[in-house]
MARNU-774779 format. One line per field, with one value per residue (C-alpha): x, y, z; residue number from 1. Coordinates in steps of 0.1 Angstrom, whole numbers, always signed. Example, Ala and Ser with C-alpha at 12.3 -4.5 7.8 and 13.67 -1.06 7.14 Angstrom:
<nodes>
x: (+123, +137)
y: (-45, -11)
z: (+78, +71)
n: (1, 2)
</nodes>
This chain:
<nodes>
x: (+1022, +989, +957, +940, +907, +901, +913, +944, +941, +961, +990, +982, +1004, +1027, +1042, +1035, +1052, +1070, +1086, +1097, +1112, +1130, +1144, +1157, +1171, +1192, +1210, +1207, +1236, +1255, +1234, +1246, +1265, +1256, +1240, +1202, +1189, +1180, +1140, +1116, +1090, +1057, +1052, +1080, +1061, +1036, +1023, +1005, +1006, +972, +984, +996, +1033, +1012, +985, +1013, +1035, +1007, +995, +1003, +1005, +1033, +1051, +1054, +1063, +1100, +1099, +1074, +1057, +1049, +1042, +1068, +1051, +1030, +1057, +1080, +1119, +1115, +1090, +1109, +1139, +1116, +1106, +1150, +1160, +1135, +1146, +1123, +1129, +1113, +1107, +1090, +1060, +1065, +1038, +1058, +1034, +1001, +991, +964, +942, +952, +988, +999, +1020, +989, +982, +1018, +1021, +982, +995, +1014, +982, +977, +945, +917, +932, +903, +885, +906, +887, +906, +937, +953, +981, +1011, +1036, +1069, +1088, +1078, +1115, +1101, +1078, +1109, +1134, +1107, +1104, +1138, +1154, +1127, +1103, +1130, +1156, +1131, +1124, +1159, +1165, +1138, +1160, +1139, +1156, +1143, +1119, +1085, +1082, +1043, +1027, +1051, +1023, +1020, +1036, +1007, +986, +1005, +1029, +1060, +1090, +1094, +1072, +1094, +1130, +1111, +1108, +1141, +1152, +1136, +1148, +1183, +1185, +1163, +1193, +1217, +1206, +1223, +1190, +1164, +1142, +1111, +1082, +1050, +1032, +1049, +1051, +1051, +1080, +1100, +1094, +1106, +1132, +1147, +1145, +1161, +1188, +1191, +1194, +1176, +1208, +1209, +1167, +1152, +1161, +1130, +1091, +1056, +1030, +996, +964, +986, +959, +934, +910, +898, +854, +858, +821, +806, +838, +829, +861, +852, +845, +861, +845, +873, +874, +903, +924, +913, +934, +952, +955, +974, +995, +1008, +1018, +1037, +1055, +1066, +1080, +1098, +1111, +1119, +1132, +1157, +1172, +1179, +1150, +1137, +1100, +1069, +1034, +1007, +973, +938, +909, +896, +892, +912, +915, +930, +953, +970, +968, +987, +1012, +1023, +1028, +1050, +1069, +1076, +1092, +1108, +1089, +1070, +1039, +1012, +975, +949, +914, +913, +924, +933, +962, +954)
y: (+247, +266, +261, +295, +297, +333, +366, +367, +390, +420, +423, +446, +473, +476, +508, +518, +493, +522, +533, +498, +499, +527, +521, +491, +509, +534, +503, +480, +489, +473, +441, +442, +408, +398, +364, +370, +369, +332, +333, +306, +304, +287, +278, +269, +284, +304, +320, +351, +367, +384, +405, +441, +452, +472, +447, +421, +438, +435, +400, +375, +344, +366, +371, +336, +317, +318, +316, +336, +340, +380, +395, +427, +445, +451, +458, +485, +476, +489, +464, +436, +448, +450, +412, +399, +418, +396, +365, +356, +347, +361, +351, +373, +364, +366, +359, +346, +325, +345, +387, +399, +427, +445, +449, +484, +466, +450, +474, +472, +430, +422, +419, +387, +370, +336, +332, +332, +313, +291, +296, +326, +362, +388, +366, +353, +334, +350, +339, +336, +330, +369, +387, +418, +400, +381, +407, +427, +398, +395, +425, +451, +430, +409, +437, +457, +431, +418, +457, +455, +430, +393, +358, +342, +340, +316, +317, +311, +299, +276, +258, +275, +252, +227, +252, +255, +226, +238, +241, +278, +277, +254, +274, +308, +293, +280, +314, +328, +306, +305, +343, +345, +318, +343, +371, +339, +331, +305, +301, +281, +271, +269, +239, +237, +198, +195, +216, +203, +177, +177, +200, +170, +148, +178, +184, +157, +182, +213, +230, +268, +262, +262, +251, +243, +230, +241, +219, +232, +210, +178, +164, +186, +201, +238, +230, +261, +256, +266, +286, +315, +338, +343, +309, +288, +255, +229, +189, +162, +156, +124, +90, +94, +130, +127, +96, +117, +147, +126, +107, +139, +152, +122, +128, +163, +158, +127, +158, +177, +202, +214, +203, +226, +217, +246, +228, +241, +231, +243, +206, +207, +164, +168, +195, +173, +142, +168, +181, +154, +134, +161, +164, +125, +136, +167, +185, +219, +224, +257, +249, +278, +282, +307, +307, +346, +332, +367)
z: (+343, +349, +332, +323, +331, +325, +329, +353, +383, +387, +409, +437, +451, +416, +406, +367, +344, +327, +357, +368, +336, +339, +373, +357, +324, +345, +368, +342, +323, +345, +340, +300, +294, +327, +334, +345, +383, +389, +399, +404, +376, +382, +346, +321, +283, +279, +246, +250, +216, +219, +248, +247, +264, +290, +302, +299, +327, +350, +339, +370, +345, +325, +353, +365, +331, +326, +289, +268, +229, +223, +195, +194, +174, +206, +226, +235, +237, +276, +279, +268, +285, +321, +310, +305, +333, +352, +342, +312, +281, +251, +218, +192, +170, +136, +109, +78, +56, +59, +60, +81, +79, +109, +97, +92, +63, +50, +19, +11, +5, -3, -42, -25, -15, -28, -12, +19, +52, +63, +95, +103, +92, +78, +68, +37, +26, +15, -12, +8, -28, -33, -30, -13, +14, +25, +27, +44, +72, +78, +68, +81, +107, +123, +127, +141, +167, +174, +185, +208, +222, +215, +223, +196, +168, +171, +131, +125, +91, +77, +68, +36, +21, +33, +10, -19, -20, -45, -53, -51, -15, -2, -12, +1, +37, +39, +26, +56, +77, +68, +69, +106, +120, +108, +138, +160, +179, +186, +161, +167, +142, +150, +130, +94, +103, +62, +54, +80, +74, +35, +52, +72, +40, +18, +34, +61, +89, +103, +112, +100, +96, +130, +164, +178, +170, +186, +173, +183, +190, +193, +215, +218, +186, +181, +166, +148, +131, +169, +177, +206, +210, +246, +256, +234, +215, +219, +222, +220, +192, +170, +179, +139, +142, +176, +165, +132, +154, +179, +154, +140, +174, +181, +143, +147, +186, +172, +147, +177, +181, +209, +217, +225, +226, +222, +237, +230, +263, +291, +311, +334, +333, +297, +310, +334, +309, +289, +313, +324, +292, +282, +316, +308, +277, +286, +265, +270, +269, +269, +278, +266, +272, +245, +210, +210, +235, +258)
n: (1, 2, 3, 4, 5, 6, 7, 8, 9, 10, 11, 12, 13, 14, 15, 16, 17, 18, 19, 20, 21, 22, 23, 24, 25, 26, 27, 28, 29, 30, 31, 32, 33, 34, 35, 36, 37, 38, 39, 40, 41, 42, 43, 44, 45, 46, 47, 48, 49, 50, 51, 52, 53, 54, 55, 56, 57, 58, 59, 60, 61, 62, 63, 64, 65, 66, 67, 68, 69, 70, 71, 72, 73, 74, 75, 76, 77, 78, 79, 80, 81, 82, 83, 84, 85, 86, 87, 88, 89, 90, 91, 92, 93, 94, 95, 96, 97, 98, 99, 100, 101, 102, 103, 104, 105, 106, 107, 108, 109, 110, 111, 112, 113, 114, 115, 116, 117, 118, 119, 120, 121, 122, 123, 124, 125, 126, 127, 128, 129, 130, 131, 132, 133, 134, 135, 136, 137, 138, 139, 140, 141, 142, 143, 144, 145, 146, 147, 148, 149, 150, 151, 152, 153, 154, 155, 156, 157, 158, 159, 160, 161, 162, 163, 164, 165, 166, 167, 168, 169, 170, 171, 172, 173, 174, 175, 176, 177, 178, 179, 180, 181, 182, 183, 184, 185, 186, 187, 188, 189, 190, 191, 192, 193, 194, 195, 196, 197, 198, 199, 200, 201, 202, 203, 204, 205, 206, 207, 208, 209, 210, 211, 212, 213, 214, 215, 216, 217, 218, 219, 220, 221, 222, 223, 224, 225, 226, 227, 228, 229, 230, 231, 232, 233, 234, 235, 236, 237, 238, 239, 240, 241, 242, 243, 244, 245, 246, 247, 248, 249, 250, 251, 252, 253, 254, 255, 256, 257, 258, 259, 260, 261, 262, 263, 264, 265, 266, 267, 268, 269, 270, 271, 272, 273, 274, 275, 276, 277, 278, 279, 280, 281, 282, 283, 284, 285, 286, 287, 288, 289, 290, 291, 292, 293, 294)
</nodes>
């Protein structure tokens, strides 16, 4: 995998996105059910949730990562379809514990909010037992991103249940959860090491929960006190913190989920320490030098 050091550089001599797309719309009907054209990939994951559907097309570390994190809602389905009919796979952002500002669903749910998300401006936690925020995730948010044609789901915020540990917290994820599965796709969470944790011990299996675990900053940290959103502020992981992550993994891997590690740094020596514990493992990894993962 590729460490980011920056903005990506264009690849020359492309046609428009949208009419690469539609090239591919008008044959690809015959692609429909078909297995996709085998292609070598440079990198294996890659999240790149702060990225547009446009700039994405034309972004050379997209286009070499077999498996991607977009958020959909930033995306056209031709866009996604241009990204399967090229081999990649793509899984679909969605924010279920917390509500941000820049929503156009914001105004709608902000009664829901239990209260600030730290370090994180214009973001809140969101009360996932609320009836009508979880039918809207999976019954308005999902659908709409399972018609854009999405893989998966990478299922962010679980760890609301790290900031309001109950009983009625813990039955709305697993709610979620269960009802995302039900679509029939991958669905991967990002962090939520508590619930699944107390998942695992609830009902001694994560089957019909999730498939799959990204654990970010497993051995790197994000200094958010001198954080600098173009140049990062980031630093390794402390020896406890690391240990408790991996532990976890090994946990979660042992009930049969897949493993992905979301790493925050831009030294290149911890990058490599990085990749190639993971490739030891079999487990994927994404390195960042930038926490708006663009």
């Amino acid at each position: 995998m590729g460490y980011p050091t920056g903005w990506a550089e264009k690849i020359a001599g492309w046609a428009s996105p949208c009419a690469l797309v539609a090239v591919l719309v008008l044959c690809g009907c015959c692609l429909a059910g078909e297995a996709r054209p085998e292609r070598a990939f440079d990198a294996s994951y890659g999240v790149f949730i702060g990225m547009r559907g446009g700039e994405a097309l034309r972004d050379e570390r997209v286009l070499r990562t077999r498996v991607l994190v977009v958020d959909p809602a930033h995306f056209e389905e031709r866009e996604i379809a241009f990204l399967k009919v090229s081999g990649h796979t793509v899984y679909g952002y969605l924010n279920v514990g917390s509500l941000e500002a820049f929503r156009p669903y914001y105004g709608r749910f902000k009664r829901f909010v239990l209260g600030r998300y730290e370090n994180w401006d214009g973001e809140w936690w969101v009360d996932v037992s609320a009836a009508p925020w979880r039918d809207f995730v999976v019954s308005e948010l999902a659908a709409e991103y399972v018609r854009k044609g999405i893989d998966g789901f990478f299922v962010d915020n679980c760890d609301v249940y790290h900031y309001r540990r109950s009983r009625r917290i813990f039955d709305g994820l697993s709610e979620v959860l269960r009802r995302l599965s039900g679509y029939g796709l991958e669905v991967l969470i990002n962090g939520g090491d508590e619930y699944a944790t107390a998942a695992l011990e609830e009902y001694g299996s994560i089957a019909g929960l999730f498939s799959g675990v990204n654990q970010e900053t497993v051995f790197t940290r994000i200094n958010f006190d001198k954080l600098n959103f173009e140049t990062g502020a980031f630093g390794r992981s402390r020896e406890e913190d690391r240990q408790y992550f991996l532990s976890y993994l090994e946990k979660m891997e042992g009930a049969g989920a897949k493993i992905r590690l979301l790493e925050y740094t831009r030294d290149a020596d911890l990058a490599r320490e990085i990749e190639r514990f993971c490739g030891a493992r079999g487990w994927e990894c994404f390195i960042s030098g930038s926490v708006e993962l663009d």
